[in-house]
C-alpha positions as CSV (number, residue, x, y, z in Angstrom):
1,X,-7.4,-28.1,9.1
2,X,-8.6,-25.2,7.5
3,X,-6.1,-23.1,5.2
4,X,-5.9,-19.4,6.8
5,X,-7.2,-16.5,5.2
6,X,-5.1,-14.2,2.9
7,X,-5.4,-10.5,3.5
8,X,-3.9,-7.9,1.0
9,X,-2.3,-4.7,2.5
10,X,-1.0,-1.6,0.9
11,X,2.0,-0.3,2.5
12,X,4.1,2.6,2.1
13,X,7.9,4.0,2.8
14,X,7.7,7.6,3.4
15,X,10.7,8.7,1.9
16,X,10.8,12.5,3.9
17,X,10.4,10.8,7.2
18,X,12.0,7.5,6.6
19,X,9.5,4.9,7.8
20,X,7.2,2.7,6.8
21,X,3.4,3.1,7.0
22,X,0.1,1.2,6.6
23,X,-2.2,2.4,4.2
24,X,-5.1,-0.5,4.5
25,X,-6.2,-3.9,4.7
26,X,-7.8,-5.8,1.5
27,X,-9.7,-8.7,1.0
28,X,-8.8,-9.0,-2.1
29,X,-5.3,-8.4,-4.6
30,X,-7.4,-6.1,-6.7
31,X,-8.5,-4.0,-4.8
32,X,-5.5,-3.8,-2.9
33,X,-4.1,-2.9,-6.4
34,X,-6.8,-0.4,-7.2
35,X,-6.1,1.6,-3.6
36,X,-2.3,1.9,-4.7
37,X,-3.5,3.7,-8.1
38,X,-5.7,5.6,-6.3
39,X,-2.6,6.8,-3.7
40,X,-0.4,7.0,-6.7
41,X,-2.3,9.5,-8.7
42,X,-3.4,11.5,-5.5
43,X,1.1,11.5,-4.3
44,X,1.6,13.0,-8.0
45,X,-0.6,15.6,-7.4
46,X,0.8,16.6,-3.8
47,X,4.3,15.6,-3.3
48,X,7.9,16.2,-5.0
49,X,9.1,13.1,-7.2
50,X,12.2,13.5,-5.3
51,X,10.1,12.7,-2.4
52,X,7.4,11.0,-3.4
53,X,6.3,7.9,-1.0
54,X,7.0,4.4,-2.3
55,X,4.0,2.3,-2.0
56,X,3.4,-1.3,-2.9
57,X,1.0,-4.5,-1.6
58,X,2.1,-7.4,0.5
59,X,0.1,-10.4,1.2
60,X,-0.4,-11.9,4.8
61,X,-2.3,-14.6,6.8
62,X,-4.3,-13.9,9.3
């Protein structure tokens, strides 16, 4: 039996609106990892840190 595949995914809580939010599918940790600094630096630049989004990477099986 093969083993399934991993998939990385960057999610994130929107902290106005209260819910949570996909931001993309990975095929890899890294850059999974390298999309969340990319959304990071782009939230500091257009949202209150009272307010900012909380975003982090989960890993699934598909």
């Amino acid at each position: 039996m093969s083993e399934p595949k991993k998939q990385w995914v960057l999610m994130g809580h929107d902290t106005f609106g209260r819910h949570d939010y996909v931001v993309g599918t990975f095929a890899t940790r890294e850059e999974a990892e390298a999309a969340l600094r990319e959304k990071e630096a782009q939230h500091e630049k257009t949202q209150d840190v009272s307010l900012r989004d909380e975003l982090w990477v989960e890993e699934r099986h598909r």
